[in-house]
Every structure is written in C-alpha cells, then in structure tokens.
C-alpha positions as CSV (number, residue, x, y, z in Angstrom):
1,X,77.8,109.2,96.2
2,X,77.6,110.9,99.2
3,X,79.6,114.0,99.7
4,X,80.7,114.5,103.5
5,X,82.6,117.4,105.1
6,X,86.3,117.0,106.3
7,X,85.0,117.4,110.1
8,X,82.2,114.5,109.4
9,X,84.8,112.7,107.7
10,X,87.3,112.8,110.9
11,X,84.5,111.7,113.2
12,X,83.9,109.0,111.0
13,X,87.7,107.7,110.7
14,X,88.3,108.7,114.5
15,X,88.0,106.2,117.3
16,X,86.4,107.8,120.5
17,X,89.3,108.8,123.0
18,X,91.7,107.8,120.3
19,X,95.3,110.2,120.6
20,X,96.6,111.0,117.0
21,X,98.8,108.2,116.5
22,X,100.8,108.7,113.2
23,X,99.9,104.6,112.7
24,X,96.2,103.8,111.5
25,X,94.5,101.7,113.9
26,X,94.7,98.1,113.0
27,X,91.3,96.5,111.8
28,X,92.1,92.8,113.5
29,X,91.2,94.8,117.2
30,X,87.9,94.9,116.9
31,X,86.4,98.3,116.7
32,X,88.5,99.7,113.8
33,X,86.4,97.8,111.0
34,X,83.2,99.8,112.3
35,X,84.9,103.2,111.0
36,X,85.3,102.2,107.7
37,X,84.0,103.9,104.7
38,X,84.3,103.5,100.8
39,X,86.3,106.1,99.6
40,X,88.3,106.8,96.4
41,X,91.1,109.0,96.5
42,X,93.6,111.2,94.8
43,X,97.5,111.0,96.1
44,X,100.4,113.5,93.9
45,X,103.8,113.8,94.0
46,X,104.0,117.6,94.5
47,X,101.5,120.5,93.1
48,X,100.5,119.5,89.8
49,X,103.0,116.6,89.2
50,X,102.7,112.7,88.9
51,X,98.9,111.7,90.3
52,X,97.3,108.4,91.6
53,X,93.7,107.3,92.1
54,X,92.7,104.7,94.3
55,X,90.2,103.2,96.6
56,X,89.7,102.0,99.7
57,X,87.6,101.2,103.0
58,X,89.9,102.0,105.4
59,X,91.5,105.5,104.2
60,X,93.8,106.1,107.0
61,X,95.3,103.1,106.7
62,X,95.7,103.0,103.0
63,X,97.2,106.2,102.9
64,X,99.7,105.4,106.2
65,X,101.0,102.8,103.7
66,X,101.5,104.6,100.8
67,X,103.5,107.7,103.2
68,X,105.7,104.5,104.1
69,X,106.1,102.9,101.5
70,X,104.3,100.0,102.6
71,X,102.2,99.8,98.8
72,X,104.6,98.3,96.2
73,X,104.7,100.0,92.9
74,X,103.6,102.8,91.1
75,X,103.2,105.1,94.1
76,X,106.7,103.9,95.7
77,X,108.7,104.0,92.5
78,X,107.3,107.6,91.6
79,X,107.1,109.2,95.6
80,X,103.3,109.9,95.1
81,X,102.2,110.0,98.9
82,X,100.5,113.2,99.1
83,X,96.7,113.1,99.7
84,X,95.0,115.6,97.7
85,X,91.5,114.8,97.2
86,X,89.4,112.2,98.7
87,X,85.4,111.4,98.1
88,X,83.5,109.5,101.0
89,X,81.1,107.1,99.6
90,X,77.7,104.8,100.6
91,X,79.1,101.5,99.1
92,X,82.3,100.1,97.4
93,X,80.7,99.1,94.3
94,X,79.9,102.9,93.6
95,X,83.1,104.0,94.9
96,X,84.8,101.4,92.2
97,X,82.4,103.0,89.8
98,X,83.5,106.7,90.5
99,X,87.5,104.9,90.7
100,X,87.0,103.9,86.7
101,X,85.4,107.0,85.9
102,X,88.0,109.5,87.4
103,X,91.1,107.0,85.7
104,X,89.5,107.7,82.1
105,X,89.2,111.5,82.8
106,X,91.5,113.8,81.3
107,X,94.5,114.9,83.4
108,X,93.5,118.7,83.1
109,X,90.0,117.5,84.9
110,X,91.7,115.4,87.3
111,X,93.7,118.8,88.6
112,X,90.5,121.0,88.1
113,X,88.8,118.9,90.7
114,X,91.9,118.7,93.1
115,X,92.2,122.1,93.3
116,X,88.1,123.0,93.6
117,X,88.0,121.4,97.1
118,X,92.2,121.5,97.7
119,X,93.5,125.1,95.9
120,X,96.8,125.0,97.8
121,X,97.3,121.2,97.2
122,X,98.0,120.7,101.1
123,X,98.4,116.7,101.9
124,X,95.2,116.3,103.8
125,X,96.1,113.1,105.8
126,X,96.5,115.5,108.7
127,X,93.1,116.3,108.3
128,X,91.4,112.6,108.8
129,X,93.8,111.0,111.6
C-alpha cells in the first residue's frame, strides 16, 4: 500500500493544462489511461450515515458516476455519493485485498478511519479533479 498525499494524488489524477471539468476525462482518448491508479474508496450518505466501499483505477471517473447516478444499485437506491476516504495503491490485486478487508471491518472502524484523515466528513471529490 502506498499512502500518497491529496496534492500528489491531484497531480496524479490531473492531466497537464487540463481546466476543472466537472466530467472525468474519458479513458478511450488516449492519455487518460496513463493517470490511473488502484484505489479503494469510501463514499456516505451524509456524516455518519449509510457507507460504501469500492475500488477502482480511474477514481475520478468512478466517483463522477456515482454523483450522477450513472452506477446502478446500492449507491443510487441509498444517495451515497459523497467521497470520504480514499487510499492510493501500487497494484489492483492489493487494492482488492485492502477492498475485502475494509467490508469485513466493523462499522465503528470503518467511521474511525474516515474521520482520522476526513474529521469534518467533507466530500473530497473537489479535492482530486
């Protein structure tokens, strides 16, 4: 696992010269799939209400689907779209391993480590586009 600040993080997401566009840049053109990075992630419906872990390679754009409803089921049907918490990693197999891990943990855990990185619970998709 490899733990990487929310500046590093940006510059890794980012395209160079790119505007903030509230749509994620679209894989098929090229340069997009060079920016992506494992990553497992925690969305929430509020502060301390409904949670969902997932995981991804391409975090902008997962999380641009789940803020439009794009991602059929759980997250749509319950209006979890805030990101919370989010852990860059070296390889998907190990962020598939962390994945499994952080669905067995208690809930109680789950919000400890939201709110050691995230106190406020602020939706940090702002913070990677």
């Amino acid at each position: 696992m490899v733990r990487v600040s929310r500046s590093s993080f940006r510059f890794l997401v980012r395209h160079s010269g790119e505007s903030r566009n509230p749509e994620p840049p679209d894989p098929d053109q090229g340069e997009a799939s060079v920016n992506k990075q494992p990553v497992v992630y925690i969305l929430a419906s509020k502060r301390n209400g409904t949670l969902y872990i997932g995981v991804t390679s391409d975090l902008v754009k997962r999380i641009w689907k789940h803020k439009n409803n794009m991602v059929e089921g759980f997250t749509k049907r319950y209006g979890v779209h805030q990101l919370v918490w989010y852990e860059v990693h070296e390889s998907m197999e190990s962020a598939i391993k962390r994945e499994k891990r952080l669905k067995e943990w208690k809930r109680k855990w789950k919000l400890e480590l939201i709110e050691s990185s995230n106190p406020n619970w602020q939706d940090l998709y702002n913070t990677i586009i």
